[in-house]
N, C-alpha and C positions, 0 to 999 in steps of 0.2 A: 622461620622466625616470625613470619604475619600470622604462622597458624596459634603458633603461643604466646603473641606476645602484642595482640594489637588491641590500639585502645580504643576504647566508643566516643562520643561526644563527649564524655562527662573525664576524660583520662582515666577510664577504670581498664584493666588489663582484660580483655574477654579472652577465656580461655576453653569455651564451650561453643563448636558450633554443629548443625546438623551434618552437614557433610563436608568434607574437605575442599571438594572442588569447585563449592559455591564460589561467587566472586566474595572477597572479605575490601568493609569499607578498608579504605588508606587513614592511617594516622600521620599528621603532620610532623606533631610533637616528636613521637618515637622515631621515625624517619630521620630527623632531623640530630637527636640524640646519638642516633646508629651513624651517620657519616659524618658527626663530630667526632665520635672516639674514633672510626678508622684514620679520620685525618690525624689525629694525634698522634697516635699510636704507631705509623707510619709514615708521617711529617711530608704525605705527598698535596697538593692544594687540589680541591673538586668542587664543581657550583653544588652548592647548595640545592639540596629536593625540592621543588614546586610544585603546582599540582600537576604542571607539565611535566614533572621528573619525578619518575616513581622512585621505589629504595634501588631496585637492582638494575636500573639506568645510572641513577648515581652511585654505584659500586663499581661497576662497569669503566664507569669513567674513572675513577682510581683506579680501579687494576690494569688500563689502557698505559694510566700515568706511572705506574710500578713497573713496567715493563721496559715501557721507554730507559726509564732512569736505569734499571737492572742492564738495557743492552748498552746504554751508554758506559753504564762503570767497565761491562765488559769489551767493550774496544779500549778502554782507558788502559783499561788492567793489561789486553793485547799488548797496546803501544805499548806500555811500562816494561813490559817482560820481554821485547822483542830489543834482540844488540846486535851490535855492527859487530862482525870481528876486530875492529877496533878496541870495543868495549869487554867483548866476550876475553879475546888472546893476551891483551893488555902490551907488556915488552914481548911475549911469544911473540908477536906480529911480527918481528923482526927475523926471526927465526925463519916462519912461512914465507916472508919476502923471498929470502937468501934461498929456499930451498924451490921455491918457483920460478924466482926471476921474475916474480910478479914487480913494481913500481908504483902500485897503489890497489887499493881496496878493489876497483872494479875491474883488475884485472886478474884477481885474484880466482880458485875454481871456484866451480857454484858448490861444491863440499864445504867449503868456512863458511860460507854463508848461513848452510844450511842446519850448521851446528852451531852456530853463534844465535840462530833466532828459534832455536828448537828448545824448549823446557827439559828439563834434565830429565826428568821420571822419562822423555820420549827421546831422547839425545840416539840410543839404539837402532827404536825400530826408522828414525827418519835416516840414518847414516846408510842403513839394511834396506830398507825403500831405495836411494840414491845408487845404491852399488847395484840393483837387481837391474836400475832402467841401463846400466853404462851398460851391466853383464849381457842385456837383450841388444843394443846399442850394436857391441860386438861380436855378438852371438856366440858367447861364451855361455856356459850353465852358472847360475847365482850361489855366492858362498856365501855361508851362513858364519854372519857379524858375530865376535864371538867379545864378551867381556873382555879382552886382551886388547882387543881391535878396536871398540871403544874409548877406553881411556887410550889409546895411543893417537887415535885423531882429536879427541876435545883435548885434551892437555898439551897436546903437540910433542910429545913425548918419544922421538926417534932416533935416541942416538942409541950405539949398542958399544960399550964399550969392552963388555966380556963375549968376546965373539965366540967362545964355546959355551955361554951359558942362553941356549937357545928355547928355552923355559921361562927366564925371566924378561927384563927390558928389550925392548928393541924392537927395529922394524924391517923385518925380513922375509923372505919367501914363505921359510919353515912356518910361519903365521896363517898361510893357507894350506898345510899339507892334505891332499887328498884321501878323504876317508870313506871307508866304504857305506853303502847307503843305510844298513841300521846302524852304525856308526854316527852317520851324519843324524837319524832320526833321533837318535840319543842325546846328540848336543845339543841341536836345536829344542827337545824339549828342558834338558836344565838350565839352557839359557834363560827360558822364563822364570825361572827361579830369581835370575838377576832381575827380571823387569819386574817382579813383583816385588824385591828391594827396594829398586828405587821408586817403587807405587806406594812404598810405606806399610807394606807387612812382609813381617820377619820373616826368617827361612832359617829352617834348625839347621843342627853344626852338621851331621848328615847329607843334606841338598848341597852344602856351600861345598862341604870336603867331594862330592860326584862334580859338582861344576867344576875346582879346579884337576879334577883329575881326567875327566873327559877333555880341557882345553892344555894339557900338558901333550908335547913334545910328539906327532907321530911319523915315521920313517917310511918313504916311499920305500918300496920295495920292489916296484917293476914301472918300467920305465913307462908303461902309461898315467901309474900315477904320479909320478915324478911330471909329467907335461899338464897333466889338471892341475897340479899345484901351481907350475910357473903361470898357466892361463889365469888363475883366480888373482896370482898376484901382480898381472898385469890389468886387472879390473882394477886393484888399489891403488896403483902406481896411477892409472888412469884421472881417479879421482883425486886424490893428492895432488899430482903436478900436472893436471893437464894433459889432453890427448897430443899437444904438439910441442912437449917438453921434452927434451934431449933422451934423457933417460929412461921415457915412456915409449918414445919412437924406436930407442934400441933393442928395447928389450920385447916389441912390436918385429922390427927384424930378425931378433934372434927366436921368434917363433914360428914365424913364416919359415925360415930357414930348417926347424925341427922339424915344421909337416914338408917340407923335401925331401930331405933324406932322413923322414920318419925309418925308414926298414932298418939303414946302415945304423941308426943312432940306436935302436931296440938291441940289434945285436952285440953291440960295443955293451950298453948298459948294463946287460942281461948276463955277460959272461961273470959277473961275482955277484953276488946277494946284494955289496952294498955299490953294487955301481950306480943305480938310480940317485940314491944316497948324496953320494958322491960328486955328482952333476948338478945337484941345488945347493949342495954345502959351498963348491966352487962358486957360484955366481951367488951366496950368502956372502961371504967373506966383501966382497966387492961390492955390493949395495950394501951391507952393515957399515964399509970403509967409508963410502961416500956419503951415507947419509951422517954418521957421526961428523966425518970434515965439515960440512956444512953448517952444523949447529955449531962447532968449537968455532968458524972463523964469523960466524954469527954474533956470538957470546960477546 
């Protein structure tokens, strides 16, 4: 801008000089023109050019004061967007009380928290962040968050009231069945299908029909993956109600119990196809029973 655009004594524009890197006089006037329209034009307030204050000191000094103001709006925006599960669950709150035994906000797990102050496009990967530190916590292997698992903790959505429709609503073991590992690579890539939904670009009918067909319904079949399953859904249980909630501790004992007489439990499970099957659908029925009771004397 001083190479094209600076005036002589006289305010004539000199637009001819021998070499670039000469020193070029300073114009007052134009100086003073250039950090009047910045200041308008972005309504941020800078001293005025002197002889002491060349043009790109006093630019400097506005884009110091654009900055400010830009990190300012952005902790504003933070606070704005950041909610209590109070704000986030609204009457749900009442629900997660009854199903924690929690008594107020801060006794509540650090999972609501974390979903009540997390922005929706990331509500996912922070629940999937949460479950990996519990999963290393208890040195269990990390299950991959699946859309299903999602809206079942932001909405607070657990009750199961078709306890043979283990496809659709509810909160049950079958939600982590164990799959094998291109299986698992497969999910976890369409899931991003869903984070780029909620990133605000589309995903053909294609991507959407593999994600829900990858997150549909898969049957242990030998009784070790019947025990990955109940471990991953003891990572859940974990973060839902707390490592020292009744129902988290039992189900803590009744795994301890399975690596005991892991040999005798393989052979029992093993003698039918669907005996693995069979072993999560039992203890399905009975957390689908309790977590539904709890919402209905919630309600």
């Amino acid at each position: 801008l001083r190479v094209t655009g600076t005036l002589d004594s006289s305010n004539n524009v000199v637009t001819t000089f021998a070499t670039v890197d000469m020193p070029f006089p300073r114009s007052q006037l134009l100086e003073q023109r250039i950090v009047t329209h910045v200041q308008q034009a972005l309504g941020a307030p800078a001293p005025p050019p002197t002889p002491a204050t060349s043009l790109a000191t006093a630019i400097n000094a506005l884009t110091s004061e654009i900055q400010r103001g830009h990190s300012e709006a952005a902790r504003r925006h933070a606070q704005g967007s950041t909610k209590t599960p109070q704000q986030y669950y609204g009457s749900l709150l009442t629900v997660i009380y009854n199903l924690t035994r929690a008594t107020g906000e801060g006794e509540l797990p650090e999972l609501f928290s974390i979903v009540a102050s997390s922005p929706k496009r990331q509500a996912r990967r922070a629940i999937e962040t949460h479950l990996a530190s519990i999963a290393f916590q208890c040195k269990l292997q990390p299950l991959i968050v699946t859309t299903r698992m999602t809206q079942c903790l932001t909405q607070a959505d657990f009750a199961h009231y078709q306890l043979d429709d283990l496809d659709g609503a509810g909160f049950h073991p079958f939600m982590t069945t164990y799959r094998v590992p291109a299986h698992r690579a497969m999910l976890k890539a369409e899931v991003q299908v869903y984070d780029a939904q909620q990133e605000g670009r589309g995903a053909t009918r294609e991507e959407i029909r593999d994600l829900k067909d990858l997150e549909k319904l898969q049957l242990p079949l030998k009784a070790i993956e019947a025990r990955y399953c109940l471990e991953d859904f003891r990572v859940l249980l974990h973060a839902l109600l707390g490592q020292d909630h009744m129902v988290t501790r039992n189900w803590r004992y009744l795994l301890d119990d399975w690596q005991v007489y892991e040999r005798d439990i393989y052979e029992i499970l093993e003698e039918t196809i669907m005996g693995p099957a069979q072993a999560v659908r039992w203890l399905q029925i009975r957390v689908s029973i309790w977590f539904t009771d709890q919402m209905q004397s919630a309600a």
